[in-house]
N, C-alpha and C positions, 0 to 999 in steps of 0.2 A: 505542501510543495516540497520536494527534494531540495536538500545543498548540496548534495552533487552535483561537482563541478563538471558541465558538460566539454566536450573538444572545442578547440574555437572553429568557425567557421573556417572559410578559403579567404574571404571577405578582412572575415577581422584579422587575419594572420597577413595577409596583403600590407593593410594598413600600417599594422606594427611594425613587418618589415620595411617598409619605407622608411620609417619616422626613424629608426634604429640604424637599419644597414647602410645607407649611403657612403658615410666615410670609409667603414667595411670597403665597402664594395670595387672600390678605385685599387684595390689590392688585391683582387679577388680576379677581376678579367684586366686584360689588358684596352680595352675600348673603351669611347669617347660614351660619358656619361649624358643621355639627353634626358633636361628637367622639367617639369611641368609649366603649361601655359600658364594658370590663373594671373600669378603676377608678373607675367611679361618679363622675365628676366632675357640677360643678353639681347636685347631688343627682336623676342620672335616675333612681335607681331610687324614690325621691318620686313619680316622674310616670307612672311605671310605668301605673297603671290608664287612664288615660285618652291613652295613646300619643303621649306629644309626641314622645319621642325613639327609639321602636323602629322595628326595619327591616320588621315587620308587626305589623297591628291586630287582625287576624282570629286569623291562623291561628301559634299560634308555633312549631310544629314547623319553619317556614321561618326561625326565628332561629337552631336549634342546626346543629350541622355534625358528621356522623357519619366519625371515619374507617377506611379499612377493616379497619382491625385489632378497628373495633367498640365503640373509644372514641368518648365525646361529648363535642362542646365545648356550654356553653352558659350562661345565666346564666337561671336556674329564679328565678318569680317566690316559688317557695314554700319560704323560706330553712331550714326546717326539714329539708329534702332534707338540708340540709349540703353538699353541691357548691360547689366556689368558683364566682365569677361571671366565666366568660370569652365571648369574643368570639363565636364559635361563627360563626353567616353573615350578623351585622348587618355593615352596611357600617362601613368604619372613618374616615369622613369623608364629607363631602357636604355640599350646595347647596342651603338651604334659599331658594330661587327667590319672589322679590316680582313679577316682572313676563318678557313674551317677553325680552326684552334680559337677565335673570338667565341665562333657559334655556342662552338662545345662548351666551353665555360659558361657563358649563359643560359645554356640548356641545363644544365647540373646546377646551374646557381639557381634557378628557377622550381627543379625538383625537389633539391636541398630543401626551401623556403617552402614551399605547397604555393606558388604565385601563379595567377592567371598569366598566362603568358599566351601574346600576340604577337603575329610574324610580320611584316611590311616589309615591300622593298618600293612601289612607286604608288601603293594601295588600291591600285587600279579595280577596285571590288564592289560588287553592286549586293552582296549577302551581307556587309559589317564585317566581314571576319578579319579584318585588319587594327582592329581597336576592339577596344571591351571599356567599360568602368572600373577604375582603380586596377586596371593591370599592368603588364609589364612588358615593355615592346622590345621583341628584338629587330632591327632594322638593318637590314639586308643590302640596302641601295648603294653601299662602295665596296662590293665583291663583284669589283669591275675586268676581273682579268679574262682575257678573250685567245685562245691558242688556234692556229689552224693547222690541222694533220694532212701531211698528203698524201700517210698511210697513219693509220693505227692500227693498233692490238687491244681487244679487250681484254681486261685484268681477269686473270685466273684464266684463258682460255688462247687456241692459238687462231682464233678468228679476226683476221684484219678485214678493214675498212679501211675507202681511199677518201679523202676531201672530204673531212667531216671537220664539224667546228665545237670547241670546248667553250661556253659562256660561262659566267661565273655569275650568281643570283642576282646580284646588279644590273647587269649588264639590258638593254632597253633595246627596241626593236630596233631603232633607226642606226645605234650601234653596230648591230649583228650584223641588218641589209650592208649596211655599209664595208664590214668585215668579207662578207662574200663576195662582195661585188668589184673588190682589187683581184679576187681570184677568179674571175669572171664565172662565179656560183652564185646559186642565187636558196635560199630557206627559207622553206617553210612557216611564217609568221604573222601575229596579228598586227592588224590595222587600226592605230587609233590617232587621233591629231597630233604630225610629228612624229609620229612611231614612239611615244614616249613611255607606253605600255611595258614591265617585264618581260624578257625572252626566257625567263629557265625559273619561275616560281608559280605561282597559281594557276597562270595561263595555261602553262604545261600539263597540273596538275588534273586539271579541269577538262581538258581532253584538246583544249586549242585550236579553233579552226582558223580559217584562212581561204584570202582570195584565190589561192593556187591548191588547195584541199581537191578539188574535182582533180588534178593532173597529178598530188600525191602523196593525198590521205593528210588526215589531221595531223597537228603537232605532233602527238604521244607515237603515230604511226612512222615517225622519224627520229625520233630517240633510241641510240644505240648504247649509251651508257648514262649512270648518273652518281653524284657523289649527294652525301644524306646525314645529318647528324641525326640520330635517333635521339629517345627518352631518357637513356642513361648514358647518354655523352660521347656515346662514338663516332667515327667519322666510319661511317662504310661507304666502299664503293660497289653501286649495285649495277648489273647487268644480267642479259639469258643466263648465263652459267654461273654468276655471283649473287646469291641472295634471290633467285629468281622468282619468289612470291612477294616479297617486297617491292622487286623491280616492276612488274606486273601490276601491281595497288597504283604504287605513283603515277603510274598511267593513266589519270583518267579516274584516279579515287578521291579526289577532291584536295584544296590545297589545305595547308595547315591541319593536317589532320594523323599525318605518318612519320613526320620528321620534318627538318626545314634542309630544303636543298640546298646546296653550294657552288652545286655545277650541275651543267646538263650539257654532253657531247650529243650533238645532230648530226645526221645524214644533210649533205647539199647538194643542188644538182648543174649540170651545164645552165647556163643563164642562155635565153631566148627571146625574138622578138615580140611584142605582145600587138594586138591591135587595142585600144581604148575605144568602149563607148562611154559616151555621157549626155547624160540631157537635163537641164533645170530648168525649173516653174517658176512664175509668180501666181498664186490665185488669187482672187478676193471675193465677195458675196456677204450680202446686207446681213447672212445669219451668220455669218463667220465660223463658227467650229469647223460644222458636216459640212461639206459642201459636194452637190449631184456631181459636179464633173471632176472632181479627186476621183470617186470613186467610179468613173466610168476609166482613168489613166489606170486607176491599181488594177481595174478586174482584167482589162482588157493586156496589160503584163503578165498575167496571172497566167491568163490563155495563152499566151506563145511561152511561159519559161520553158513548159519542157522542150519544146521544140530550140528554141535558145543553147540552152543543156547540151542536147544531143550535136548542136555546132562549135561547140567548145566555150558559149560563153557562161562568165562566172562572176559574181560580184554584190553591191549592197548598195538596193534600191532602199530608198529611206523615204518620208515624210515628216517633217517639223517644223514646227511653228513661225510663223514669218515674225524675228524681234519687236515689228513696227507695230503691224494690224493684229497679229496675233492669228488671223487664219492660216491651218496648215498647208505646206506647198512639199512638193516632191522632186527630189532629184535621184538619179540613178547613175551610179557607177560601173561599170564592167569592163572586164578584158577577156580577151579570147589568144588561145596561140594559132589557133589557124586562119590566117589573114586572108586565104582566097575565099572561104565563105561568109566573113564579118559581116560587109555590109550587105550583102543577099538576107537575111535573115533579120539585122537588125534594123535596117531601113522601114521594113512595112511598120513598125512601131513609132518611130519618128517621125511617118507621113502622118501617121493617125493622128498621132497628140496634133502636129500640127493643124491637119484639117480641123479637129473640136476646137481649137484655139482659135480657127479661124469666123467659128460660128458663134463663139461664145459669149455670154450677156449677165451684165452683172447682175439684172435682177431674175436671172433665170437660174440655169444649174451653176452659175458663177463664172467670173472673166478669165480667160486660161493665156496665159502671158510665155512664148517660149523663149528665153533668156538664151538659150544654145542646147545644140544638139546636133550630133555627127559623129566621126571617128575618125581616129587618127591614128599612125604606125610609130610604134616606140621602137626606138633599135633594142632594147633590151627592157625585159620585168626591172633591173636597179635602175635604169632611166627614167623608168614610167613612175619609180614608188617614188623619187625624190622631185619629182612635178608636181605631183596630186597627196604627199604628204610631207611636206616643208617644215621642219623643228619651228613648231612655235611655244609659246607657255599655256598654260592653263591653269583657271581659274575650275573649279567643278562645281556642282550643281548640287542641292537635296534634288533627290531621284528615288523612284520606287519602278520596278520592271517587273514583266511577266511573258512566259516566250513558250512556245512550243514546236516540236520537231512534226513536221507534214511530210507524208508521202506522197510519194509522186501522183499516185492516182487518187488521190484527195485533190490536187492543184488540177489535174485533168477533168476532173468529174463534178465539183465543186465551186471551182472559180468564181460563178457567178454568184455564191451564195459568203464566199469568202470574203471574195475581194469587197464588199459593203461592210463586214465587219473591221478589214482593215481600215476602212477608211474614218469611222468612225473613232481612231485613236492621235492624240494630239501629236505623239510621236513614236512613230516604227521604224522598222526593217524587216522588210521579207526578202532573205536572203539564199539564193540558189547555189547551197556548194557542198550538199551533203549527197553528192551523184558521182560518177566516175570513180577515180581511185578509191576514195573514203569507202565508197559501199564494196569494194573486193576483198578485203583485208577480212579476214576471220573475226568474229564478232565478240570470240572470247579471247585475241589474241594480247590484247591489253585489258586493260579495268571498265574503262569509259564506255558509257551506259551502250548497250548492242542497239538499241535504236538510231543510235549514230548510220547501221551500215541497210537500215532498211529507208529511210527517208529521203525527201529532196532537198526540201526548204525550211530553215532556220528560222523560224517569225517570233520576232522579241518587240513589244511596246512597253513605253514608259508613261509618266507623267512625272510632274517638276511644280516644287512648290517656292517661296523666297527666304530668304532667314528672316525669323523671327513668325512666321508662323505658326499660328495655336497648335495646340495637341491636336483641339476637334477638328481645326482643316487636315492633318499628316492622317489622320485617323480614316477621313473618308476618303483622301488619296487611297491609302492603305487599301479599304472595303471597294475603291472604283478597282485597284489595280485585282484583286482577288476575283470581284466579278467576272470581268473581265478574261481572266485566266481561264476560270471556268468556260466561260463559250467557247475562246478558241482550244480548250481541249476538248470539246465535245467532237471537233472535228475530226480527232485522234486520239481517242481515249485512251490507245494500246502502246503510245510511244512512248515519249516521255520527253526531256528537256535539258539543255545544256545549262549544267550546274553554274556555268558563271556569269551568266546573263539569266535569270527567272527571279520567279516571285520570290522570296525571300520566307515568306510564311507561308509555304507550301503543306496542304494538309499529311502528304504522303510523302516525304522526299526522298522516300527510301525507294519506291516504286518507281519516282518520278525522274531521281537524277542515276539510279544507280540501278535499276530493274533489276534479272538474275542477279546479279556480280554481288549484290549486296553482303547475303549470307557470307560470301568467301571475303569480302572486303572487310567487315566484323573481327573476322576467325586471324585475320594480317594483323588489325590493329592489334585486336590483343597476346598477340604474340611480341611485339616490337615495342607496343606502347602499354604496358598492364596498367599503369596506374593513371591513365588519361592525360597525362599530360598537355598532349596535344588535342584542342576542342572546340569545334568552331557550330553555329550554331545549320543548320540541317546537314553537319556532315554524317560519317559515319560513326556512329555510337554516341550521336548526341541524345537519343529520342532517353539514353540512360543519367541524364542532365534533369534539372529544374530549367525555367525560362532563362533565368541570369547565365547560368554555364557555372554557376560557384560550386552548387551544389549537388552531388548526386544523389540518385533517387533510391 
């Protein structure tokens, strides 16, 4: 055996830097030092519910770390597990970032070092890419500064825009609505409980959609400028005429993978009245999962969306588990801007459910319960978002998803063979919003995968397991949610999938989330980032990774 002495690992030089640089390090950036969970300092696990100090918000399954022998590390918020509380894949140090000048020093301290480095700003992520094992987080969540122009100029060019808005990587959806909504505009943005989701980091990154997507285009399709710390510590500002291949990537190339953003200026638009539909279930039946009359509600959706579509409505019809009985129930959300054909169009769906409700039998296809259903007139989109998504907190889930993008005439021609698959998933959304605007936009005009501008519907299901769950049950989650995948892509073999909601162990992800763009999204990275810095696991230039991301191949 040789005594050459080999290089250290990413791993071991992690390590060391930890145990070493710390005191360093409070001299080195100007941000707030955040320490590792094991021993509860500062009392984190106090703060536990409302996430000041975990390495995800959402999903905590991305905080424990399984290894292959099957053991879990992890720190369970539910103490009665008895589990001690260990490290598991929260980062064990990081850069609680006040301004670009934070970023950049911990982007250079990070290359300096050779350290895994994770980005967060609310971790709103269903891939892990917000935490790693023994890395090093840079945390995003108070580059809160929000500007509104009522004209700008892009940098380097003399192209003005009127009433666009400036976020700063912090900054959270219900923030933004909010920001617009004094200007009586309204942007382009996602939906989560409370709007608590990121408006200018992953979500962007990932291509973004939204309830208002059919009337005008994804997130990325309204991005007119962005600011970016790269690899080696700069702050660029990118746009059409500044860095324009990079500006291009962040559209829709995936998050954490090109730079960590700082800002994102949007386009916004006049704010308008919306009509709301909505309707919710109760089901029950003696077999409880599957039940006949779910999937007689999904198929029979299925068959009017395009016709739904074509009257302006849009939104996210879902199925999930009733807390109690545990059988799944469905409710549907949407809005339309055109009020005179609303309820023409969405009345025959709401007679229907009701009439099965009226017939239905527990011991038959199951008791179909309608809790409400009808429509109502918002005087505006910012009136209707802060009704039907109220700031609340959140606790998040272990979660595994799997989703694919359908064509229109797949839901036309299909339905009836669909809609049983969907019903068969403990929790979905088959979402109608990748029609109208979304599909005009030139296909190569940003990064984000060109299936975006052929499809209608958006269909992502999950499953959810409890902390402290063995490897072998995460394991056959894992094998349920991949199966799974597989069928509903057979429905669409040629599309592909929105990067921030899918399987996460995608066999193809380079086919799957990035189609053509790929090879050009490659030839960006290494241009910007040569020596990997930035590496999150199905992005771009992972497949050149080991499983961990420590090591290149």
């Amino acid at each position: 055996m040789s005594d050459e002495k080999k290089p250290p690992t990413r791993n071991a030089v992690q390590q060391a830097k930890y145990e070493r640089g710390r005191l360093a390090y409070f001299v080195i950036v100007t941000a707030t030092i955040v320490l590792g969970l094991s021993s509860n300092p500062f009392g984190i696990l106090d703060n536990y519910l409302p996430a000041q100090w975990l390495a995800i918000l959402k999903n905590r399954n991305f905080e424990t770390h399984v290894f292959p022998n099957g053991t879990i590390s992890a720190c369970y918020l539910n103490s009665s597990l008895g589990a001690a509380c260990e490290q598991g894949s929260v980062p064990v140090i990081g850069v609680d970032a006040r301004n670009a000048e934070d970023v950049s020093s911990a982007v250079r301290f990070a290359a300096r070092n050779n350290l895994r480095l994770v980005i967060k700003n609310t971790g709103h992520d269903y891939l892990g890419r917000s935490s790693a094992r023994g890395s090093f987080m840079l945390w995003t969540h108070h580059l809160k500064d929000i500007e509104y122009h009522k004209t700008f100029t892009l940098l380097g060019s003399k192209e003005v825009y009127e009433n666009v808005l400036t976020l700063g990587a912090g900054v959270q959806w219900y923030e933004a609505y909010e920001a617009a909504a004094k200007r009586e505009r309204v942007i382009v943005g996602g939906i989560s409980p409370g709007g608590s989701n990121g408006a200018a980091g992953g979500w962007v990154m990932g291509g973004g959609h939204s309830i208002i997507s059919p009337m005008f285009g994804l997130g990325v399709d309204n991005v007119v400028e962005m600011t970016v710390v790269i690899a080696n510590g700069e702050i660029l500002t990118v746009n059409a005429r500044q860095y324009p291949d990079l500006f291009w990537a962040l559209r829709g190339g995936g998050g954490g993978t090109f730079g960590v953003l700082t800002s994102v200026t949007y386009k916004t638009h006049p704010t308008f009245p919306v009509v709301c539909g909505f309707i919710s279930t109760v089901i029950d039946h003696p077999k409880g999962n599957v039940t006949p009359i779910l999937s007689k509600l999904i198929t029979e959706f299925l068959r009017l969306s395009p016709q739904l579509a074509d009257a302006g409505w849009s939104g996210y019809p879902m199925v999930e588990r009733d807390p109690v009985t545990k059988v799944p129930f469905m409710w549907i959300l949407l809005i339309a801007p055109n009020t005179a054909k609303a309820n023409e169009t969405i009345n025959p769906y709401f007679s229907y459910a009701k009439s099965l409700a009226a017939t239905s039998k527990y011991e038959g296809d199951g008791s179909l319960t309608i809790k409400m259903a009808g429509t109502y007139v918002s005087e505006s989109y910012a009136a209707w978002e802060k009704t039907w998504l109220p700031k609340i907190g959140l606790v998040g889930d272990n979660i595994l998803m799997g989703s694919r993008l359908i064509p229109r005439n797949v839901i036309e021609e299909k339905y009836e063979e669909l809609g049983p698959l969907i019903a068969t998933f403990p929790g979905v959304g088959f979402y109608p919003l990748a029609w109208g605007k979304t599909s005009e936009f030139d296909p190569d005009s940003v990064a984000v995968h060109p299936a975006w501008r052929s499809s209608f519907m958006h269909v992502v299901f999950w499953d959810t397991w409890e902390d402290g769950a063995s490897a072998e049950h995460i394991k056959a989650v894992d094998a349920w949610v991949k199966d799974n995948t597989l069928k509903l892509t057979a429905f669409a073999p040629d599309t592909g999938a929105y990067m921030n909601e899918a399987y996460m162990h995608e066999a193809d992800p380079r086919k799957t989330f990035f189609g053509s763009h790929y090879e050009k999204l490659l030839a960006i990275k290494s241009k910007y980032d040569p020596r990997s810095l930035f590496i999150v696991g199905q992005g771009v230039g992972s497949e050149q990774w080991d499983k961990s991301l420590n090591c290149k191949l």
